[in-house]
Every structure is written in structure tokens, then in C-alpha cells.
N, C-alpha and C positions, 0 to 999 in steps of 0.2 A: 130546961127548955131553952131553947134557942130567942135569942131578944127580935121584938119584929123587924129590927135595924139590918139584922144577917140576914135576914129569908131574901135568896137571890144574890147575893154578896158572894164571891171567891173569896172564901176564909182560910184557905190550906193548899198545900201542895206537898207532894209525897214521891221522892224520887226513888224507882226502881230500876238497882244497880248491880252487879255479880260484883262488885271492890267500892262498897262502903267508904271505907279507907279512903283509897284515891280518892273516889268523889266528893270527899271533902277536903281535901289536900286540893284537888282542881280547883272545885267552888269557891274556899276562903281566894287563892292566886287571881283566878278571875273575877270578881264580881265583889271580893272581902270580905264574907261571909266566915265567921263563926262557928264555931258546934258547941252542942250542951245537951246532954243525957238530960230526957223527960222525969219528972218526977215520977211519974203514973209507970214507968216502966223503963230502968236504967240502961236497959239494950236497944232500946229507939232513940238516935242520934238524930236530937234537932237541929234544924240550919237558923241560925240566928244574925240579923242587920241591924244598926244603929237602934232603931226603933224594935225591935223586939224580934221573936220566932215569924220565924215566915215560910216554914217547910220541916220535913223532917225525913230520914234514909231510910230505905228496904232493902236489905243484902239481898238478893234471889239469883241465883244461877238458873232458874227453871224459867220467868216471864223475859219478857223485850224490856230491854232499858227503856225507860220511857217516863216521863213527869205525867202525874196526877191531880187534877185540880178536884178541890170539894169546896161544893157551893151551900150556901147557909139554908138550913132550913126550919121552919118551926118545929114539924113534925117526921122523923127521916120514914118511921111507916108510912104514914100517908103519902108522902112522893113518892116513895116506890111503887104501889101502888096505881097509884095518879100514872107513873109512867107506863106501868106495866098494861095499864090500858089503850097507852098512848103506842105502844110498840115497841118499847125498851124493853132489856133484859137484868135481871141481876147478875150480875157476876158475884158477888159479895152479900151476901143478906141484912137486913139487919142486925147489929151487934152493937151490943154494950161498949164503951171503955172507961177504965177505971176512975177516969175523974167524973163519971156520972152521966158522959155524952153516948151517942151514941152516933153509929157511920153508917154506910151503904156502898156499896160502888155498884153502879149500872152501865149498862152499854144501850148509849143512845141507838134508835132505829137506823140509823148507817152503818152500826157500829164504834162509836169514836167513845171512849171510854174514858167516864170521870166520877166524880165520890159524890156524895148528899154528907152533910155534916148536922147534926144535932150537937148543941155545944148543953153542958152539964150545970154549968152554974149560971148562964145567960149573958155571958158577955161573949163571946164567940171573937170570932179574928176576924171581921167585918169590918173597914176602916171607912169613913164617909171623906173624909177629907182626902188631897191632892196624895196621890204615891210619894214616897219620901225615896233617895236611895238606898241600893238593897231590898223594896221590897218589889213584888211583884202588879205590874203597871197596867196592861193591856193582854185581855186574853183572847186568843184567836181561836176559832175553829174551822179547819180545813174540812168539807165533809162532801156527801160524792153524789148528793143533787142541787138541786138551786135552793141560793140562801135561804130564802125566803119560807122554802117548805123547811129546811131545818130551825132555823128561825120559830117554827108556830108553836114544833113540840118544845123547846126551852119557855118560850113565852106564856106557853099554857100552864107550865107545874112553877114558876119564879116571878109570874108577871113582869118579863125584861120590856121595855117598849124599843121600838124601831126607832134609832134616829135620823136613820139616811143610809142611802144607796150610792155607791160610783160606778162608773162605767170604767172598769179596768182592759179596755181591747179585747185582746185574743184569750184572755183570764176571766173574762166574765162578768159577775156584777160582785159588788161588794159590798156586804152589809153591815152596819156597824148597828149596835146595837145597846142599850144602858138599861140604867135603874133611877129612878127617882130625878129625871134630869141628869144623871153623867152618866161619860161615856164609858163602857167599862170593854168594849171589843170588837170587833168583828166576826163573820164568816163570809167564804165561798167556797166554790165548787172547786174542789181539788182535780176532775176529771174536765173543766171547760176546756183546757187547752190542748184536749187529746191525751191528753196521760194522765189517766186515773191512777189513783193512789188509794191506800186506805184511810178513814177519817180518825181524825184524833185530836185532839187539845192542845195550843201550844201557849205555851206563858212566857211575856216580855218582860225584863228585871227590867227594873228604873237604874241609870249610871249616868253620872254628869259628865261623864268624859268616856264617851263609844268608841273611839279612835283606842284611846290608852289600853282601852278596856280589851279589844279588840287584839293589841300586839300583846296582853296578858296571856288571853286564849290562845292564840297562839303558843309562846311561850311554854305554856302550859299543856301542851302537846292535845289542846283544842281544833277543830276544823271550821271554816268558815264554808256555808252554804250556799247564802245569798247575801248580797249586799257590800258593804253598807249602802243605804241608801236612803233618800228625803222621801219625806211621805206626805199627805198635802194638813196644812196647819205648822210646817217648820220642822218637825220630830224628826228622826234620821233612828233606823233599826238596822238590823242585824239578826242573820239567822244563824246558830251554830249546831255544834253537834261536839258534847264531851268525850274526852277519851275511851270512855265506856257506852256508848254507842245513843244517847241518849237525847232528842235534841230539846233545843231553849234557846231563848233568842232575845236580847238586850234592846233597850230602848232608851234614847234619849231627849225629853221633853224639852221642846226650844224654852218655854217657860222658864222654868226648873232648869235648865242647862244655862241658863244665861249665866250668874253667878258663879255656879263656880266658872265655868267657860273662860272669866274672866283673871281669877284667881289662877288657872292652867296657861292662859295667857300669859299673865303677870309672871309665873316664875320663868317661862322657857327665854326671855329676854335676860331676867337675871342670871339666868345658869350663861347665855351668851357673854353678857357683861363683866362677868367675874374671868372668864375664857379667853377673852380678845385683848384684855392687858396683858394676861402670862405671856400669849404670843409676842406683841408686838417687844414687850419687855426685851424680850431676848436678841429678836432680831434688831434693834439699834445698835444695840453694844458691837453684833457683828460689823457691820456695816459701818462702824467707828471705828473700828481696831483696823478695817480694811482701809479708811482714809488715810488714816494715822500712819497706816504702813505706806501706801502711796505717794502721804507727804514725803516721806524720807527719803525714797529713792527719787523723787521729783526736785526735790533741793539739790540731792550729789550732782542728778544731772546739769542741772541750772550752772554749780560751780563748775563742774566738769568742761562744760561748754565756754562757762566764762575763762576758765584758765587758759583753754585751748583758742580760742578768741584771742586772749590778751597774749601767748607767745608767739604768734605768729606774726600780730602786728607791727611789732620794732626790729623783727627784720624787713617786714616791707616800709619802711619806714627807713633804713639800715640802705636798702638800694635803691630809694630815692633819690637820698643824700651824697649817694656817690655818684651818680651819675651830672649832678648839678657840682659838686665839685670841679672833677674833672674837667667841664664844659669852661667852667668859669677860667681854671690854671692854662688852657689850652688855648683860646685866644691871647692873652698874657705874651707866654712863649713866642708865639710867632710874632709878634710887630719885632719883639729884640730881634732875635734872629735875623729879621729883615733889616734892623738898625744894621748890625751888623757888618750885613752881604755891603750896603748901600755908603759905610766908610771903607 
């Protein structure tokens, strides 16, 4: 049986995919995420974060790619049940698994499809404390009437309570919703802004770094949806969608992001610092070799000019002298001359 700590808790997530494979080849690239064969069954590929298993893969070429949350419960008959009164459907029945738990999958009254989880030895994947990176942070449900009535059937079979409400414009209202005092998600109306959609589940991963995270997806031949973008409390998300058609959407906690935020900070200076000596390195040397060349032909000239300065001057110098000669021999002559005429 499930511990009373789960009942209500997102304990699992179950990605349904046609390439296994890949989507864990994408998942570890974006998010760094792990794999590890289940004990209970060596063909079910768990996704595993720092902090333990946090999901596991379904190869299906027949369903929609799509992520599956399963939420904690004491008893997975009785909620089925509970729901099936409530206007849910099973899609999944109750069944066993091998480590003594036992599942469900229903489809909420909108439609928007997620599991019940009975855990077998009673520790369940229930965490009470803050999201760690890697796991999964905040779950949203898109669904296609007003929160508030989707809201009642969840409330009614997990006892969530209401935290608050925003006034999101032309999108509606926005309900966020917890357990035991935290927050653990939201909903709205997927069809307020005029374009109805169908409703479904979507899971935020914890990442300290949404940017990096971001050009991974990318990278990774990921899509981005929406965003990034701030969300009020400081957090900044993202919505994507994996190579295999699947969507999931990262989140990063200002809390929880501060630290490392800072550590990302702290290297991208360093990686500059180590970069901007190579450069400058090089280019003095240039820039010396260019003087140095400069000096040289600046001195030839210097003497060049002086040489050609100095030869010209002692010939004008040269017809100074003769002319003051002359002048001088020239008056001389003539008083003789006149002695001369005058005996």
C-alpha cells in the first residue's frame, strides 16, 4: 500500500514514444538524464536524475507521443472508482506490477489522460521537499472548461486544495493548485482564447540553467513552443516538444536557480579571461614587428635627407664666397688703374 505521504503526490511519469532509443539519446542531451532497466521488468527503460528514477519509456507506434503523470494513491481501486463516479473513464484497469504495486490510467471528464499509482512496499516516488534538478517541478493541466470545475473532480479523489487564481487576459483565469501547503501546479481553459485544444497533462523538469538548457534542445533536434518566459514569483519556463513528437516543458526556479546561476555566471567570464590574453598576445607582437619595421625605413630617411641637406650646403656656401671675393679684388684694381691714367 501506498504511504499516506503519496496519496495526491505526482510519483511517476511514463513517456510514450515509437524510438525509445532516441528519446533517451534526446532526454540524457537535454535535461541529463540517465537510463536504467527496472528490476521488476528489464525491457522497461527507466529515466533516472541525480536524485533517483523520475520516469520511465513506452515504445508504442500505435498511441500519440505523449508524457504521463501517475499520481499517489492509497488505494488505485477505490479511485477508479471514486472517478468513475465522478465522470472519468478507465482507459487502463486496474493491474498488478511486479514489485507488488499496482496502476490505473484514467481519462479525466475532459478527457486529459493520467495514471493512479499504488506503490507495493510503501515508500512510493512522492518527494515532500523542494524539486531537485532533473526531477520533475510543476504539473500543469491544460483542460477545455473553467479551471475551477476541473479543479473539483481532482480535489474530490486527492484532496488538492486551491491556492489562487490569476487573471491571465485573453487566456483566462489560472488556477494553481497544492497539497499539504505546496504548490505543486496549475490549470486552465485550453479553449479561452478561442482555440480549443484537447486537454492533457504537461510536466515542468527542474533545470538551473533554461537558457543552456534550451540551446541543448535545440541541438538536439528539439522544438521550442513557447517561451522562454518569466512567470510571476521569478521562475522563467519553457515549453517544448521532442523529436518524437511528445511535448514537456522545463522550468527554472529563481530560488533554486540562484546558485548555480551563479556558478554559469562565474565560468562564462572565465572562459572569456583565458580567450582575451590569446588574442591580445598575438596582436602586440604584430604591431611591434610593424614599428620596428617603420623605425628602419624612418632612420634611412632621416639620413637620407641629412646627407642630401649636407651636400648641397657647401656649394651654396661655395657661391657665396665668390661673389664676396670678387667684390672685394674689384674695387682694388680700379684706384691702380686710375693711379696709373692720373701719372
Amino acid at each position: 500500500m501506498a504511504s499516506s505521504t503519496d496519496r495526491g503526490a505526482f510519483v511517476w511519469y511514463d513517456l510514450f514514444t515509437p524510438n525509445a532509443a532516441g528519446a533517451h539519446e534526446f532526454y540524457g542531451k537535454a535535461v541529463g538524464w540517465k537510463t536504467e532497466p527496472w528490476k521488476g521488468d528489464p525491457a522497461y527503460v527507466m529515466f533516472t536524475a541525480p536524485s533517483g528514477p523520475v520516469g520511465g519509456s513506452v515504445e508504442s507506434r500505435t498511441a500519440s507521443p505523449h508524457w504521463l503523470p501517475y499520481i499517489g494513491t492509497a488505494s488505485v481501486d477505490e479511485t477508479v472508482e471514486g472517478a468513475a463516479r465522478l465522470g472519468a473513464r478507465a482507459q487502463t484497469p486496474p493491474t498488478d506490477l511486479p514489485n507488488g504495486g499496482r496502476y490505473a490510467v484514467l481519462l479525466d471528464p475532459q478527457g486529459a489522460p493520467f495514471g493512479v499509482h499504488e506503490s507495493g512496499d510503501g515508500s512510493g516516488g512522492g518527494s515532500g521537499g523542494a524539486p531537485q534538478p532533473g526531477q520533475f517541478s510543476w504539473y500543469e493541466l491544460a483542460t477545455s472548461v473553467a479551471p475551477n470545475i476541473a479543479f473539483a473532480f481532482y480535489a474530490a479523489l486527492f484532496d488538492w486544495d486551491e491556492l489562487g487564481q490569476h487573471d491571465m487576459g485573453a487566456m483566462g483565469r489560472y488556477l494553481t493548485f497544492g497539497r499539504d501547503g505546496r504548490e505543486l501546479g496549475g490549470m486552465f481553459d485550453n479553449g479561452a482564447a478561442g482555440k480549443p485544444g484537447p486537454a492533457y497533462w504537461l510536466g515542468y523538469v527542474s533545470v538551473p540553467d533554461l537558457e543552456g538548457a534550451i540551446e541543448r534542445v535545440k541541438a538536439a533536434r528539439g522544438s521550442v513552443l513557447a517561451g522562454p518566459m518569466d512567470v510571476p514569483g521569478g521562475d522563467r519556463i519553457v515549453q517544448l516538444m521532442d523529436p518524437y513528437g511528445a511535448f514537456f516543458a522545463l522550468h527554472m526556479a529563481a530560488g533554486q536557480a540562484a546558485a548555480p546561476a551563479q556558478k554559469v555566471a562565474a565560468r562564462k567570464p572565465a572562459k572569456k579571461a583565458r580567450a582575451k590574453p590569446a588574442a591580445p598576445a598575438k596582436k602586440p607582437r604584430k604591431p611591434a614587428a610593424k614599428k620596428k619595421a617603420a623605425r628602419k625605413p624612418a632612420k634611412a630617411k632621416a639620413k637620407a635627407k641629412a646627407k642630401a641637406k649636407a651636400r648641397p650646403k657647401p656649394k651654396k656656401k661655395a657661391a657665396r664666397k665668390a661673389p664676396k671675393k670678387a667684390a672685394k679684388k674689384a674695387p682694388k684694381r680700379a684706384p691702380k688703374q686710375a693711379k696709373k691714367r692720373r701719372r
